[in-house]
C-alpha positions in Angstrom: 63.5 122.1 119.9 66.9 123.9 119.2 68.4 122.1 116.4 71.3 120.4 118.2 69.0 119.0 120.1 66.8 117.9 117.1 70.0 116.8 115.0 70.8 113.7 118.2 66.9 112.9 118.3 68.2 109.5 116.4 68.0 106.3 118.5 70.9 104.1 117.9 68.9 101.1 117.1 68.1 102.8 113.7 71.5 103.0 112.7 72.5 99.3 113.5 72.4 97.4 110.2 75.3 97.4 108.5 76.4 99.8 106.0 75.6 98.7 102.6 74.5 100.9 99.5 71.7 99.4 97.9 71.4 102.3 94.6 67.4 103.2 94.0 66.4 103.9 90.4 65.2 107.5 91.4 68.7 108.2 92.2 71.0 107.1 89.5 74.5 108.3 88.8 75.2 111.1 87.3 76.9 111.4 84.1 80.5 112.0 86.0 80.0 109.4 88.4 79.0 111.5 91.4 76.8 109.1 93.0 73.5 108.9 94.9 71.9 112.6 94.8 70.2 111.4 98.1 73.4 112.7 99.4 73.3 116.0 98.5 69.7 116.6 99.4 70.9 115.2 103.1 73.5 117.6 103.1 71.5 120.6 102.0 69.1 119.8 105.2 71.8 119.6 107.4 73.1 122.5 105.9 69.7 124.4 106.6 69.6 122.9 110.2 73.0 123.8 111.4 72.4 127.5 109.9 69.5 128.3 111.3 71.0 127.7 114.9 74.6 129.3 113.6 75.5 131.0 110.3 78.8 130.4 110.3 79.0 126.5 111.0 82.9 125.6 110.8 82.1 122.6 108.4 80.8 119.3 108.0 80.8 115.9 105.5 78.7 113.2 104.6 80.3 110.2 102.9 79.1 108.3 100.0 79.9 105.3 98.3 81.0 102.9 100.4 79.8 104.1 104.1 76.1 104.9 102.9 73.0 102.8 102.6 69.5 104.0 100.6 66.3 102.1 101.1 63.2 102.9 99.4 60.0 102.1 100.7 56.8 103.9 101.2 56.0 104.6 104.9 54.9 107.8 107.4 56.8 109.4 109.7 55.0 111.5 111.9 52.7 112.1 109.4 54.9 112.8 106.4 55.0 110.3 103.7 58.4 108.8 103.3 59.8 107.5 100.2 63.6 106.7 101.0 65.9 106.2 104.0 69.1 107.2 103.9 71.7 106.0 106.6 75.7 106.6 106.6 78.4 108.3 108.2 80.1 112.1 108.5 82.0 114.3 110.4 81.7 117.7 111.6 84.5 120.2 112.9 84.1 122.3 116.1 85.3 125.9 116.2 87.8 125.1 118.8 89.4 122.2 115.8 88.1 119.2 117.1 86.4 116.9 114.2 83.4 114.2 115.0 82.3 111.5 113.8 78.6 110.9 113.2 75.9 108.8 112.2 73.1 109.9 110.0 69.5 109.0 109.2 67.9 111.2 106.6 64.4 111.0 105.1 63.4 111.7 101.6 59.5 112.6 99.9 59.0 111.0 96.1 60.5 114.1 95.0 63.6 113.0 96.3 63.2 116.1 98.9 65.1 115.8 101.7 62.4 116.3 105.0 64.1 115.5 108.2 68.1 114.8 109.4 69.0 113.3 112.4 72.6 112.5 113.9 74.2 111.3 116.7 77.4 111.9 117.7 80.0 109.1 117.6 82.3 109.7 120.9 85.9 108.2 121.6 85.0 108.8 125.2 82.4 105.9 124.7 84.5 103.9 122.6 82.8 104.6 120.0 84.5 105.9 116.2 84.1 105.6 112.3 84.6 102.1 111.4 88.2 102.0 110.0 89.5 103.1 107.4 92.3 104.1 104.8 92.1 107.6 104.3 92.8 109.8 101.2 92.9 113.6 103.1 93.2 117.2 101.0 92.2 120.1 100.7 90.7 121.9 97.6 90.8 126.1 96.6 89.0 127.7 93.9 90.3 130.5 91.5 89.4 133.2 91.4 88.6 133.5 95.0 84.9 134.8 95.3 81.9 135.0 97.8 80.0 131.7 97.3 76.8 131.6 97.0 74.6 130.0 100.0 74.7 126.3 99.7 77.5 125.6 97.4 79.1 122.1 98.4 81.9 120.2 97.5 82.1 116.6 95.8 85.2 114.9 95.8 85.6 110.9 94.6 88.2 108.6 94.2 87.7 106.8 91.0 89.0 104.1 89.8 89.9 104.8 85.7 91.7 101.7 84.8 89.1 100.1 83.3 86.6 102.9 82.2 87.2 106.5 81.8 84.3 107.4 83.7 85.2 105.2 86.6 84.4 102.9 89.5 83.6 105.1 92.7 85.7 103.8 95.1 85.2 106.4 97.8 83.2 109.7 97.8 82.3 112.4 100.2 80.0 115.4 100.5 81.7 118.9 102.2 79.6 122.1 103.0 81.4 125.1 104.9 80.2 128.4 105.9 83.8 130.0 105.7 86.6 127.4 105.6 88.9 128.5 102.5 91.3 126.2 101.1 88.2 123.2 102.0 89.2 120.0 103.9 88.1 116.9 102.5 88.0 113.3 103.3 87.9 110.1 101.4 87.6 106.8 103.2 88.1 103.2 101.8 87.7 100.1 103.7 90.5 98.9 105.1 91.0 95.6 102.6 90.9 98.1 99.5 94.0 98.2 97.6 95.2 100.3 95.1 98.2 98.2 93.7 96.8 97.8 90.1 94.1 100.2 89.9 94.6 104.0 88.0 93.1 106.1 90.8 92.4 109.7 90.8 90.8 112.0 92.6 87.7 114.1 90.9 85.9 117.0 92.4 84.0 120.0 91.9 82.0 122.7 93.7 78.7 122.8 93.1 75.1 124.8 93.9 72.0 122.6 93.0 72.6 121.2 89.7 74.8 124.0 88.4 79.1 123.3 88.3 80.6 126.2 89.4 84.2 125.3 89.8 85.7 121.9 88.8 89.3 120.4 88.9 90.3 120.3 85.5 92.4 117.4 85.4 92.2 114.5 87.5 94.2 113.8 90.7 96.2 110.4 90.3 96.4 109.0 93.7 98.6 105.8 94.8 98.8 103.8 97.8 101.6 106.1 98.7 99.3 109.1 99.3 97.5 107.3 101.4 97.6 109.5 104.8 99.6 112.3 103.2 97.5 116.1 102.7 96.6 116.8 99.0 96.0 119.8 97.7 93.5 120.7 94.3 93.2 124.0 92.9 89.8 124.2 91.2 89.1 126.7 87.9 85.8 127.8 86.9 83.4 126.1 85.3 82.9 128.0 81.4 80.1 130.0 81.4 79.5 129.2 84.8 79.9 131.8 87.6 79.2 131.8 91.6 
């Protein structure tokens, strides 16, 4: 099957529950609050699926914290042995500019490998949409401006810091692109959230695997005046570190 075709094998009854993150042990946080690495193995199959039928894929996300649910539970799926579920929410861009909306089911080993991505395409025609939102959009560069390596994503959060310097993950999202330079990004809260009160700012990074390669240096404060308006973040290298 080509993999468009394999990426919308998804029935919509999979995706119906409601979005809800339920964290699994296996997949604590990480020291700087990026959360779940369930989504960053979902990306990087995505990331393999999309390349294999294009090289130069425009871009796409996957959102995190709060649009994502993680189930574990030991069952088979045609014949591989499945140890967590993941289900959320992303968008990808089309060369001709056009961005959409998507729903994702991605299936994980015990080794927290990611095995098979499916996605289906969430269409205006249809009435169908991400569920609303307030929406936190930038863009981040990196300095100096080098070939990436293969694979490299970027993490951007909106923290909340008032309360503890390593913050509350209000938002979160997951970008990989093949060429796009400054890279768009994304972050969606629910409707009711409010920033009145809160010390937000935006963290992010780019990263390959486990290794930082690039990494905005200070944090972003954000208020409920961004809200809607573009953002730009220059990243720096990572010391030591190097694409």
């Amino acid at each position: 099957m080509h993999p468009a075709g394999a990426l919308r094998s998804m029935t919509a009854s999979a995706l119906a529950a409601t979005l809800v993150l339920l964290c699994a042990p296996s997949f604590a946080q990480e020291a700087r609050g990026i959360s779940s690495l369930a989504i960053s193995r979902c990306a990087g199959k995505l990331g393999s699926q999309l390349r294999a039928g294009d090289q130069a894929f425009p871009l796409f996300s996957l959102d995190g914290i709060p649009w994502v649910k993680i189930e574990r539970g030991d069952r088979t799926v045609d014949g591989l042995r499945i140890a967590t579920t993941v289900t959320g929410t992303g968008a990808h861009h089309r060369r001709r500019g056009q961005v959409v909306g998507f729903r994702f089911t991605c299936l994980l080993d015990d080794k927290g490998e990611a095995l098979a991505f499916s996605l289906t395409d969430l269409l205006p025609e249809r009435g169908e949409g991400l569920p609303p939102a307030l929406i936190v959009r930038g863009a981040a560069s990196y300095l100096p401006r080098l070939q990436l390596p293969q694979g490299v994503e970027l993490r951007a959060q909106l923290l909340d810091v008032s309360r503890d310097s390593a913050g509350e993950v209000l938002s979160e999202t997951v970008v990989r692109s093949s060429w796009e330079e400054p890279i768009p990004f994304v972050l969606r809260l629910p409707p009711d959230t409010g920033l009145d009160g809160r010390k937000a700012v935006i963290a992010a990074r780019l990263v390959i695997g486990s290794a930082d390669l690039y990494e905005l240096k200070q944090a972003h404060p954000v208020s409920a005046a961004d809200i809607g308006r573009p953002i730009e973040l220059r990243l720096d290298p990572v010391t030591g570190k190097s694409p």
